[in-house]
N, C-alpha and C positions, 0 to 999 in steps of 0.2 A: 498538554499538561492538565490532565482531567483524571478528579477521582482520587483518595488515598486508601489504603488497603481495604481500611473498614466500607468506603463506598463501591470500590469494584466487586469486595465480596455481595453485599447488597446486590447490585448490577445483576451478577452473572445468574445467581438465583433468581430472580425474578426474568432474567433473557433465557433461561433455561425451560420455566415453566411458559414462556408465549410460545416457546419454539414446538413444540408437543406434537404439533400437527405437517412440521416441517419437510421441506421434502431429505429423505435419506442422504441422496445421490449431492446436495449441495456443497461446499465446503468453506468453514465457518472459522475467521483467522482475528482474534483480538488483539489487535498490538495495543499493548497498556503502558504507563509510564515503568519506569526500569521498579521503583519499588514496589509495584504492583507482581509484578513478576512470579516471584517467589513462591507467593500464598495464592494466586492464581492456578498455577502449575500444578501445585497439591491438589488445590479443589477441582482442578477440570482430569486429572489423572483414569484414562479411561473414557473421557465423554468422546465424542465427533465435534468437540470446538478446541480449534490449535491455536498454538499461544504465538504471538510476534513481538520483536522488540522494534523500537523506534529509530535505531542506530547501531553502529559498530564499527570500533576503531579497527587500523588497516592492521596493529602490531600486534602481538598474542600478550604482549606486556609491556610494562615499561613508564616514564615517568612522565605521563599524562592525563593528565589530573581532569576530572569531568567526564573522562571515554572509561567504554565499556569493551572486552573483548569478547570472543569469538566463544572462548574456552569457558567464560564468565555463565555467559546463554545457553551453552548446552549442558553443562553440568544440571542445571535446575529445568531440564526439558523443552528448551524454546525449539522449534523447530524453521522460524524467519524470520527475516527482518528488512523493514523498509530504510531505503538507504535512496538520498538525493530530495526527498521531500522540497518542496517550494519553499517550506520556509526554513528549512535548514541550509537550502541555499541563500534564500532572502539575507534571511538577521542572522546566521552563524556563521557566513563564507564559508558554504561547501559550495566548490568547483564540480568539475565534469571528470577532472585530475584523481582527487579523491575519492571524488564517487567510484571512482573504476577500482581503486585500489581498497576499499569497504566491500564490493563486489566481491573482488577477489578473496579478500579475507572470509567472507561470509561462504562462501561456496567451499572455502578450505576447511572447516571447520563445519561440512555437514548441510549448512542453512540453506534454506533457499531464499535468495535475495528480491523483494520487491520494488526494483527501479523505479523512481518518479521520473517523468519528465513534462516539458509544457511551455508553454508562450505566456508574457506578459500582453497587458493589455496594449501597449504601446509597442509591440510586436508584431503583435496580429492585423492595430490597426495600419504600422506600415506595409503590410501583404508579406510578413515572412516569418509567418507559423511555420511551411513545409522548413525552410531553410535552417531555421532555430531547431527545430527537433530532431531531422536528421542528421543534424552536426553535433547535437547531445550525442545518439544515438551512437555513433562513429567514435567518440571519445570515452563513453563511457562504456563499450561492450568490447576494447582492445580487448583480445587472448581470455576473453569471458563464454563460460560453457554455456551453451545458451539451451542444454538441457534440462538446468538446473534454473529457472529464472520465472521469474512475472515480471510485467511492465505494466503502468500504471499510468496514464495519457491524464495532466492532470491541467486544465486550461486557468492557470492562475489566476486569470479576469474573470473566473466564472465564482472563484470562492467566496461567500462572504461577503459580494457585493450586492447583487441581486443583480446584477445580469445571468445568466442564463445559457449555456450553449444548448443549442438542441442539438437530439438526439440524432439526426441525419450525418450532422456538421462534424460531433464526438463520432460516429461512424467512420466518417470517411477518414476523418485524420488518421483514426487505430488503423483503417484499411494502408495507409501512407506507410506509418510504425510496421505494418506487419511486413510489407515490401520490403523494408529493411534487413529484416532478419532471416538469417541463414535456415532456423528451426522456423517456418510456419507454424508450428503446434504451439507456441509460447503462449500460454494465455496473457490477453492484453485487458485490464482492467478500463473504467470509465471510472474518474471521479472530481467533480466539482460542484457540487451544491448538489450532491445524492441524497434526493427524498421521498418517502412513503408516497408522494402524490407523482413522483415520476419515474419510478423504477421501472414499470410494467413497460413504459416504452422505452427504456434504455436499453434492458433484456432483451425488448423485441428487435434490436440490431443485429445484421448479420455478421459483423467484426469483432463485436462485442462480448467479452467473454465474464464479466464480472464487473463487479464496483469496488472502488476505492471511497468508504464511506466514513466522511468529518463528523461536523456536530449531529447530524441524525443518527447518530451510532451511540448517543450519550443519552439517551431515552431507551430502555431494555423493548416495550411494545414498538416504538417508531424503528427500530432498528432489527425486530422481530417480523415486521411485517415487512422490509425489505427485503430481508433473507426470502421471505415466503411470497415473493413476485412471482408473478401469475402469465 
């Protein structure tokens, strides 16, 4: 919940001009708050940065008041959207339930769906990281095309506190995730405390297909010079 129209327009212009020297081949997804959306869309119309939304109800309509659908997103160009977030599970009760059926909706309707999933701290320190994810994993990819997907390995202990998972540890779990899945080619993001000072060795894992990047994304240079990891 960062950012009102007039500042994501700001944002995008100034992450525009850092990106200059970027590499081509990367792929560059801003999920902004839903009224960012709109005038986002317009302005990025033609560039190489794709727009995501933050959410998506399972129904295409109906009387639920605060959700957004499927049909909402693509009329104005959205092409993803992340669905099961840590803190949409946290503080809004999203399940593994829903999660699957947001999945579904979003893949009915075009999107490609960016799965969160991840261990709390009192998770991991009972030793059942593996058991917590792939039992997300199992609930929320029922009868889900896993053509159409990214996954997003997001270590909840690691956000915002100042601990830190290294970069071995986020390897090996996404190597765990990718076991998982039926499609190997899924790319599998990395994201918990993603910053300018640690990208270079997050990339350099061999599981590791991408970042799922928080508050370093809210600075257009700090979030310029991730994309452009070396």
């Amino acid at each position: 919940m960062h950012k009102t129209q007039t500042e994501s327009l700001e944002f995008v212009q100034e992450f525009k001009s850092a990106l200059k020297n970027a590499d081509e081949g990367r792929e560059i997804i801003l999920c902004t708050p839903f009224t960012s959306l709109s005038i986002m869309s317009k302005n990025l119309h033609g560039s190489r940065i794709k727009l995501g939304a933050q959410n998506i109800h399972w129904e295409d309509q109906g009387a639920y008041t605060g959700e957004i659908s499927g049909s909402m997103l693509t009329e104005i160009g959205i092409n993803y959207v992340v669905i099961g977030h840590s803190e949409r599970r946290q503080y809004f009760g999203e399940t593994d339930e829903t999660v699957n059926l947001r999945i579904k909706a979003a893949q009915k309707h075009g999107l490609t769906p960016i799965l969160c999933v991840g261990e709390t701290k009192g998770q991991r320190d009972a030793g059942e990281t593996e058991n917590i994810i792939i039992n997300q994993l199992k609930k929320d990819l029922v009868d889900i095309d896993q053509n159409n997907l990214i996954i997003a390995y997001e270590p909840i202990w690691a956000i915002g506190t100042g601990d830190t998972c290294e970069s071995a540890e986020a390897n090996r779990v996404i190597g765990i995730i990718r076991q998982q899945l039926n499609n190997k080619n899924v790319p599998i993001q990395y994201g918990g405390s993603v910053k300018p000072n640690n990208i270079d060795e997050i990339m350099a894992q061999s599981e590791i297909d991408g970042a799922l990047v928080g508050g370093a994304s809210l600075d257009p240079d700090s979030f310029a010079r991730i994309v452009n990891y070396q």
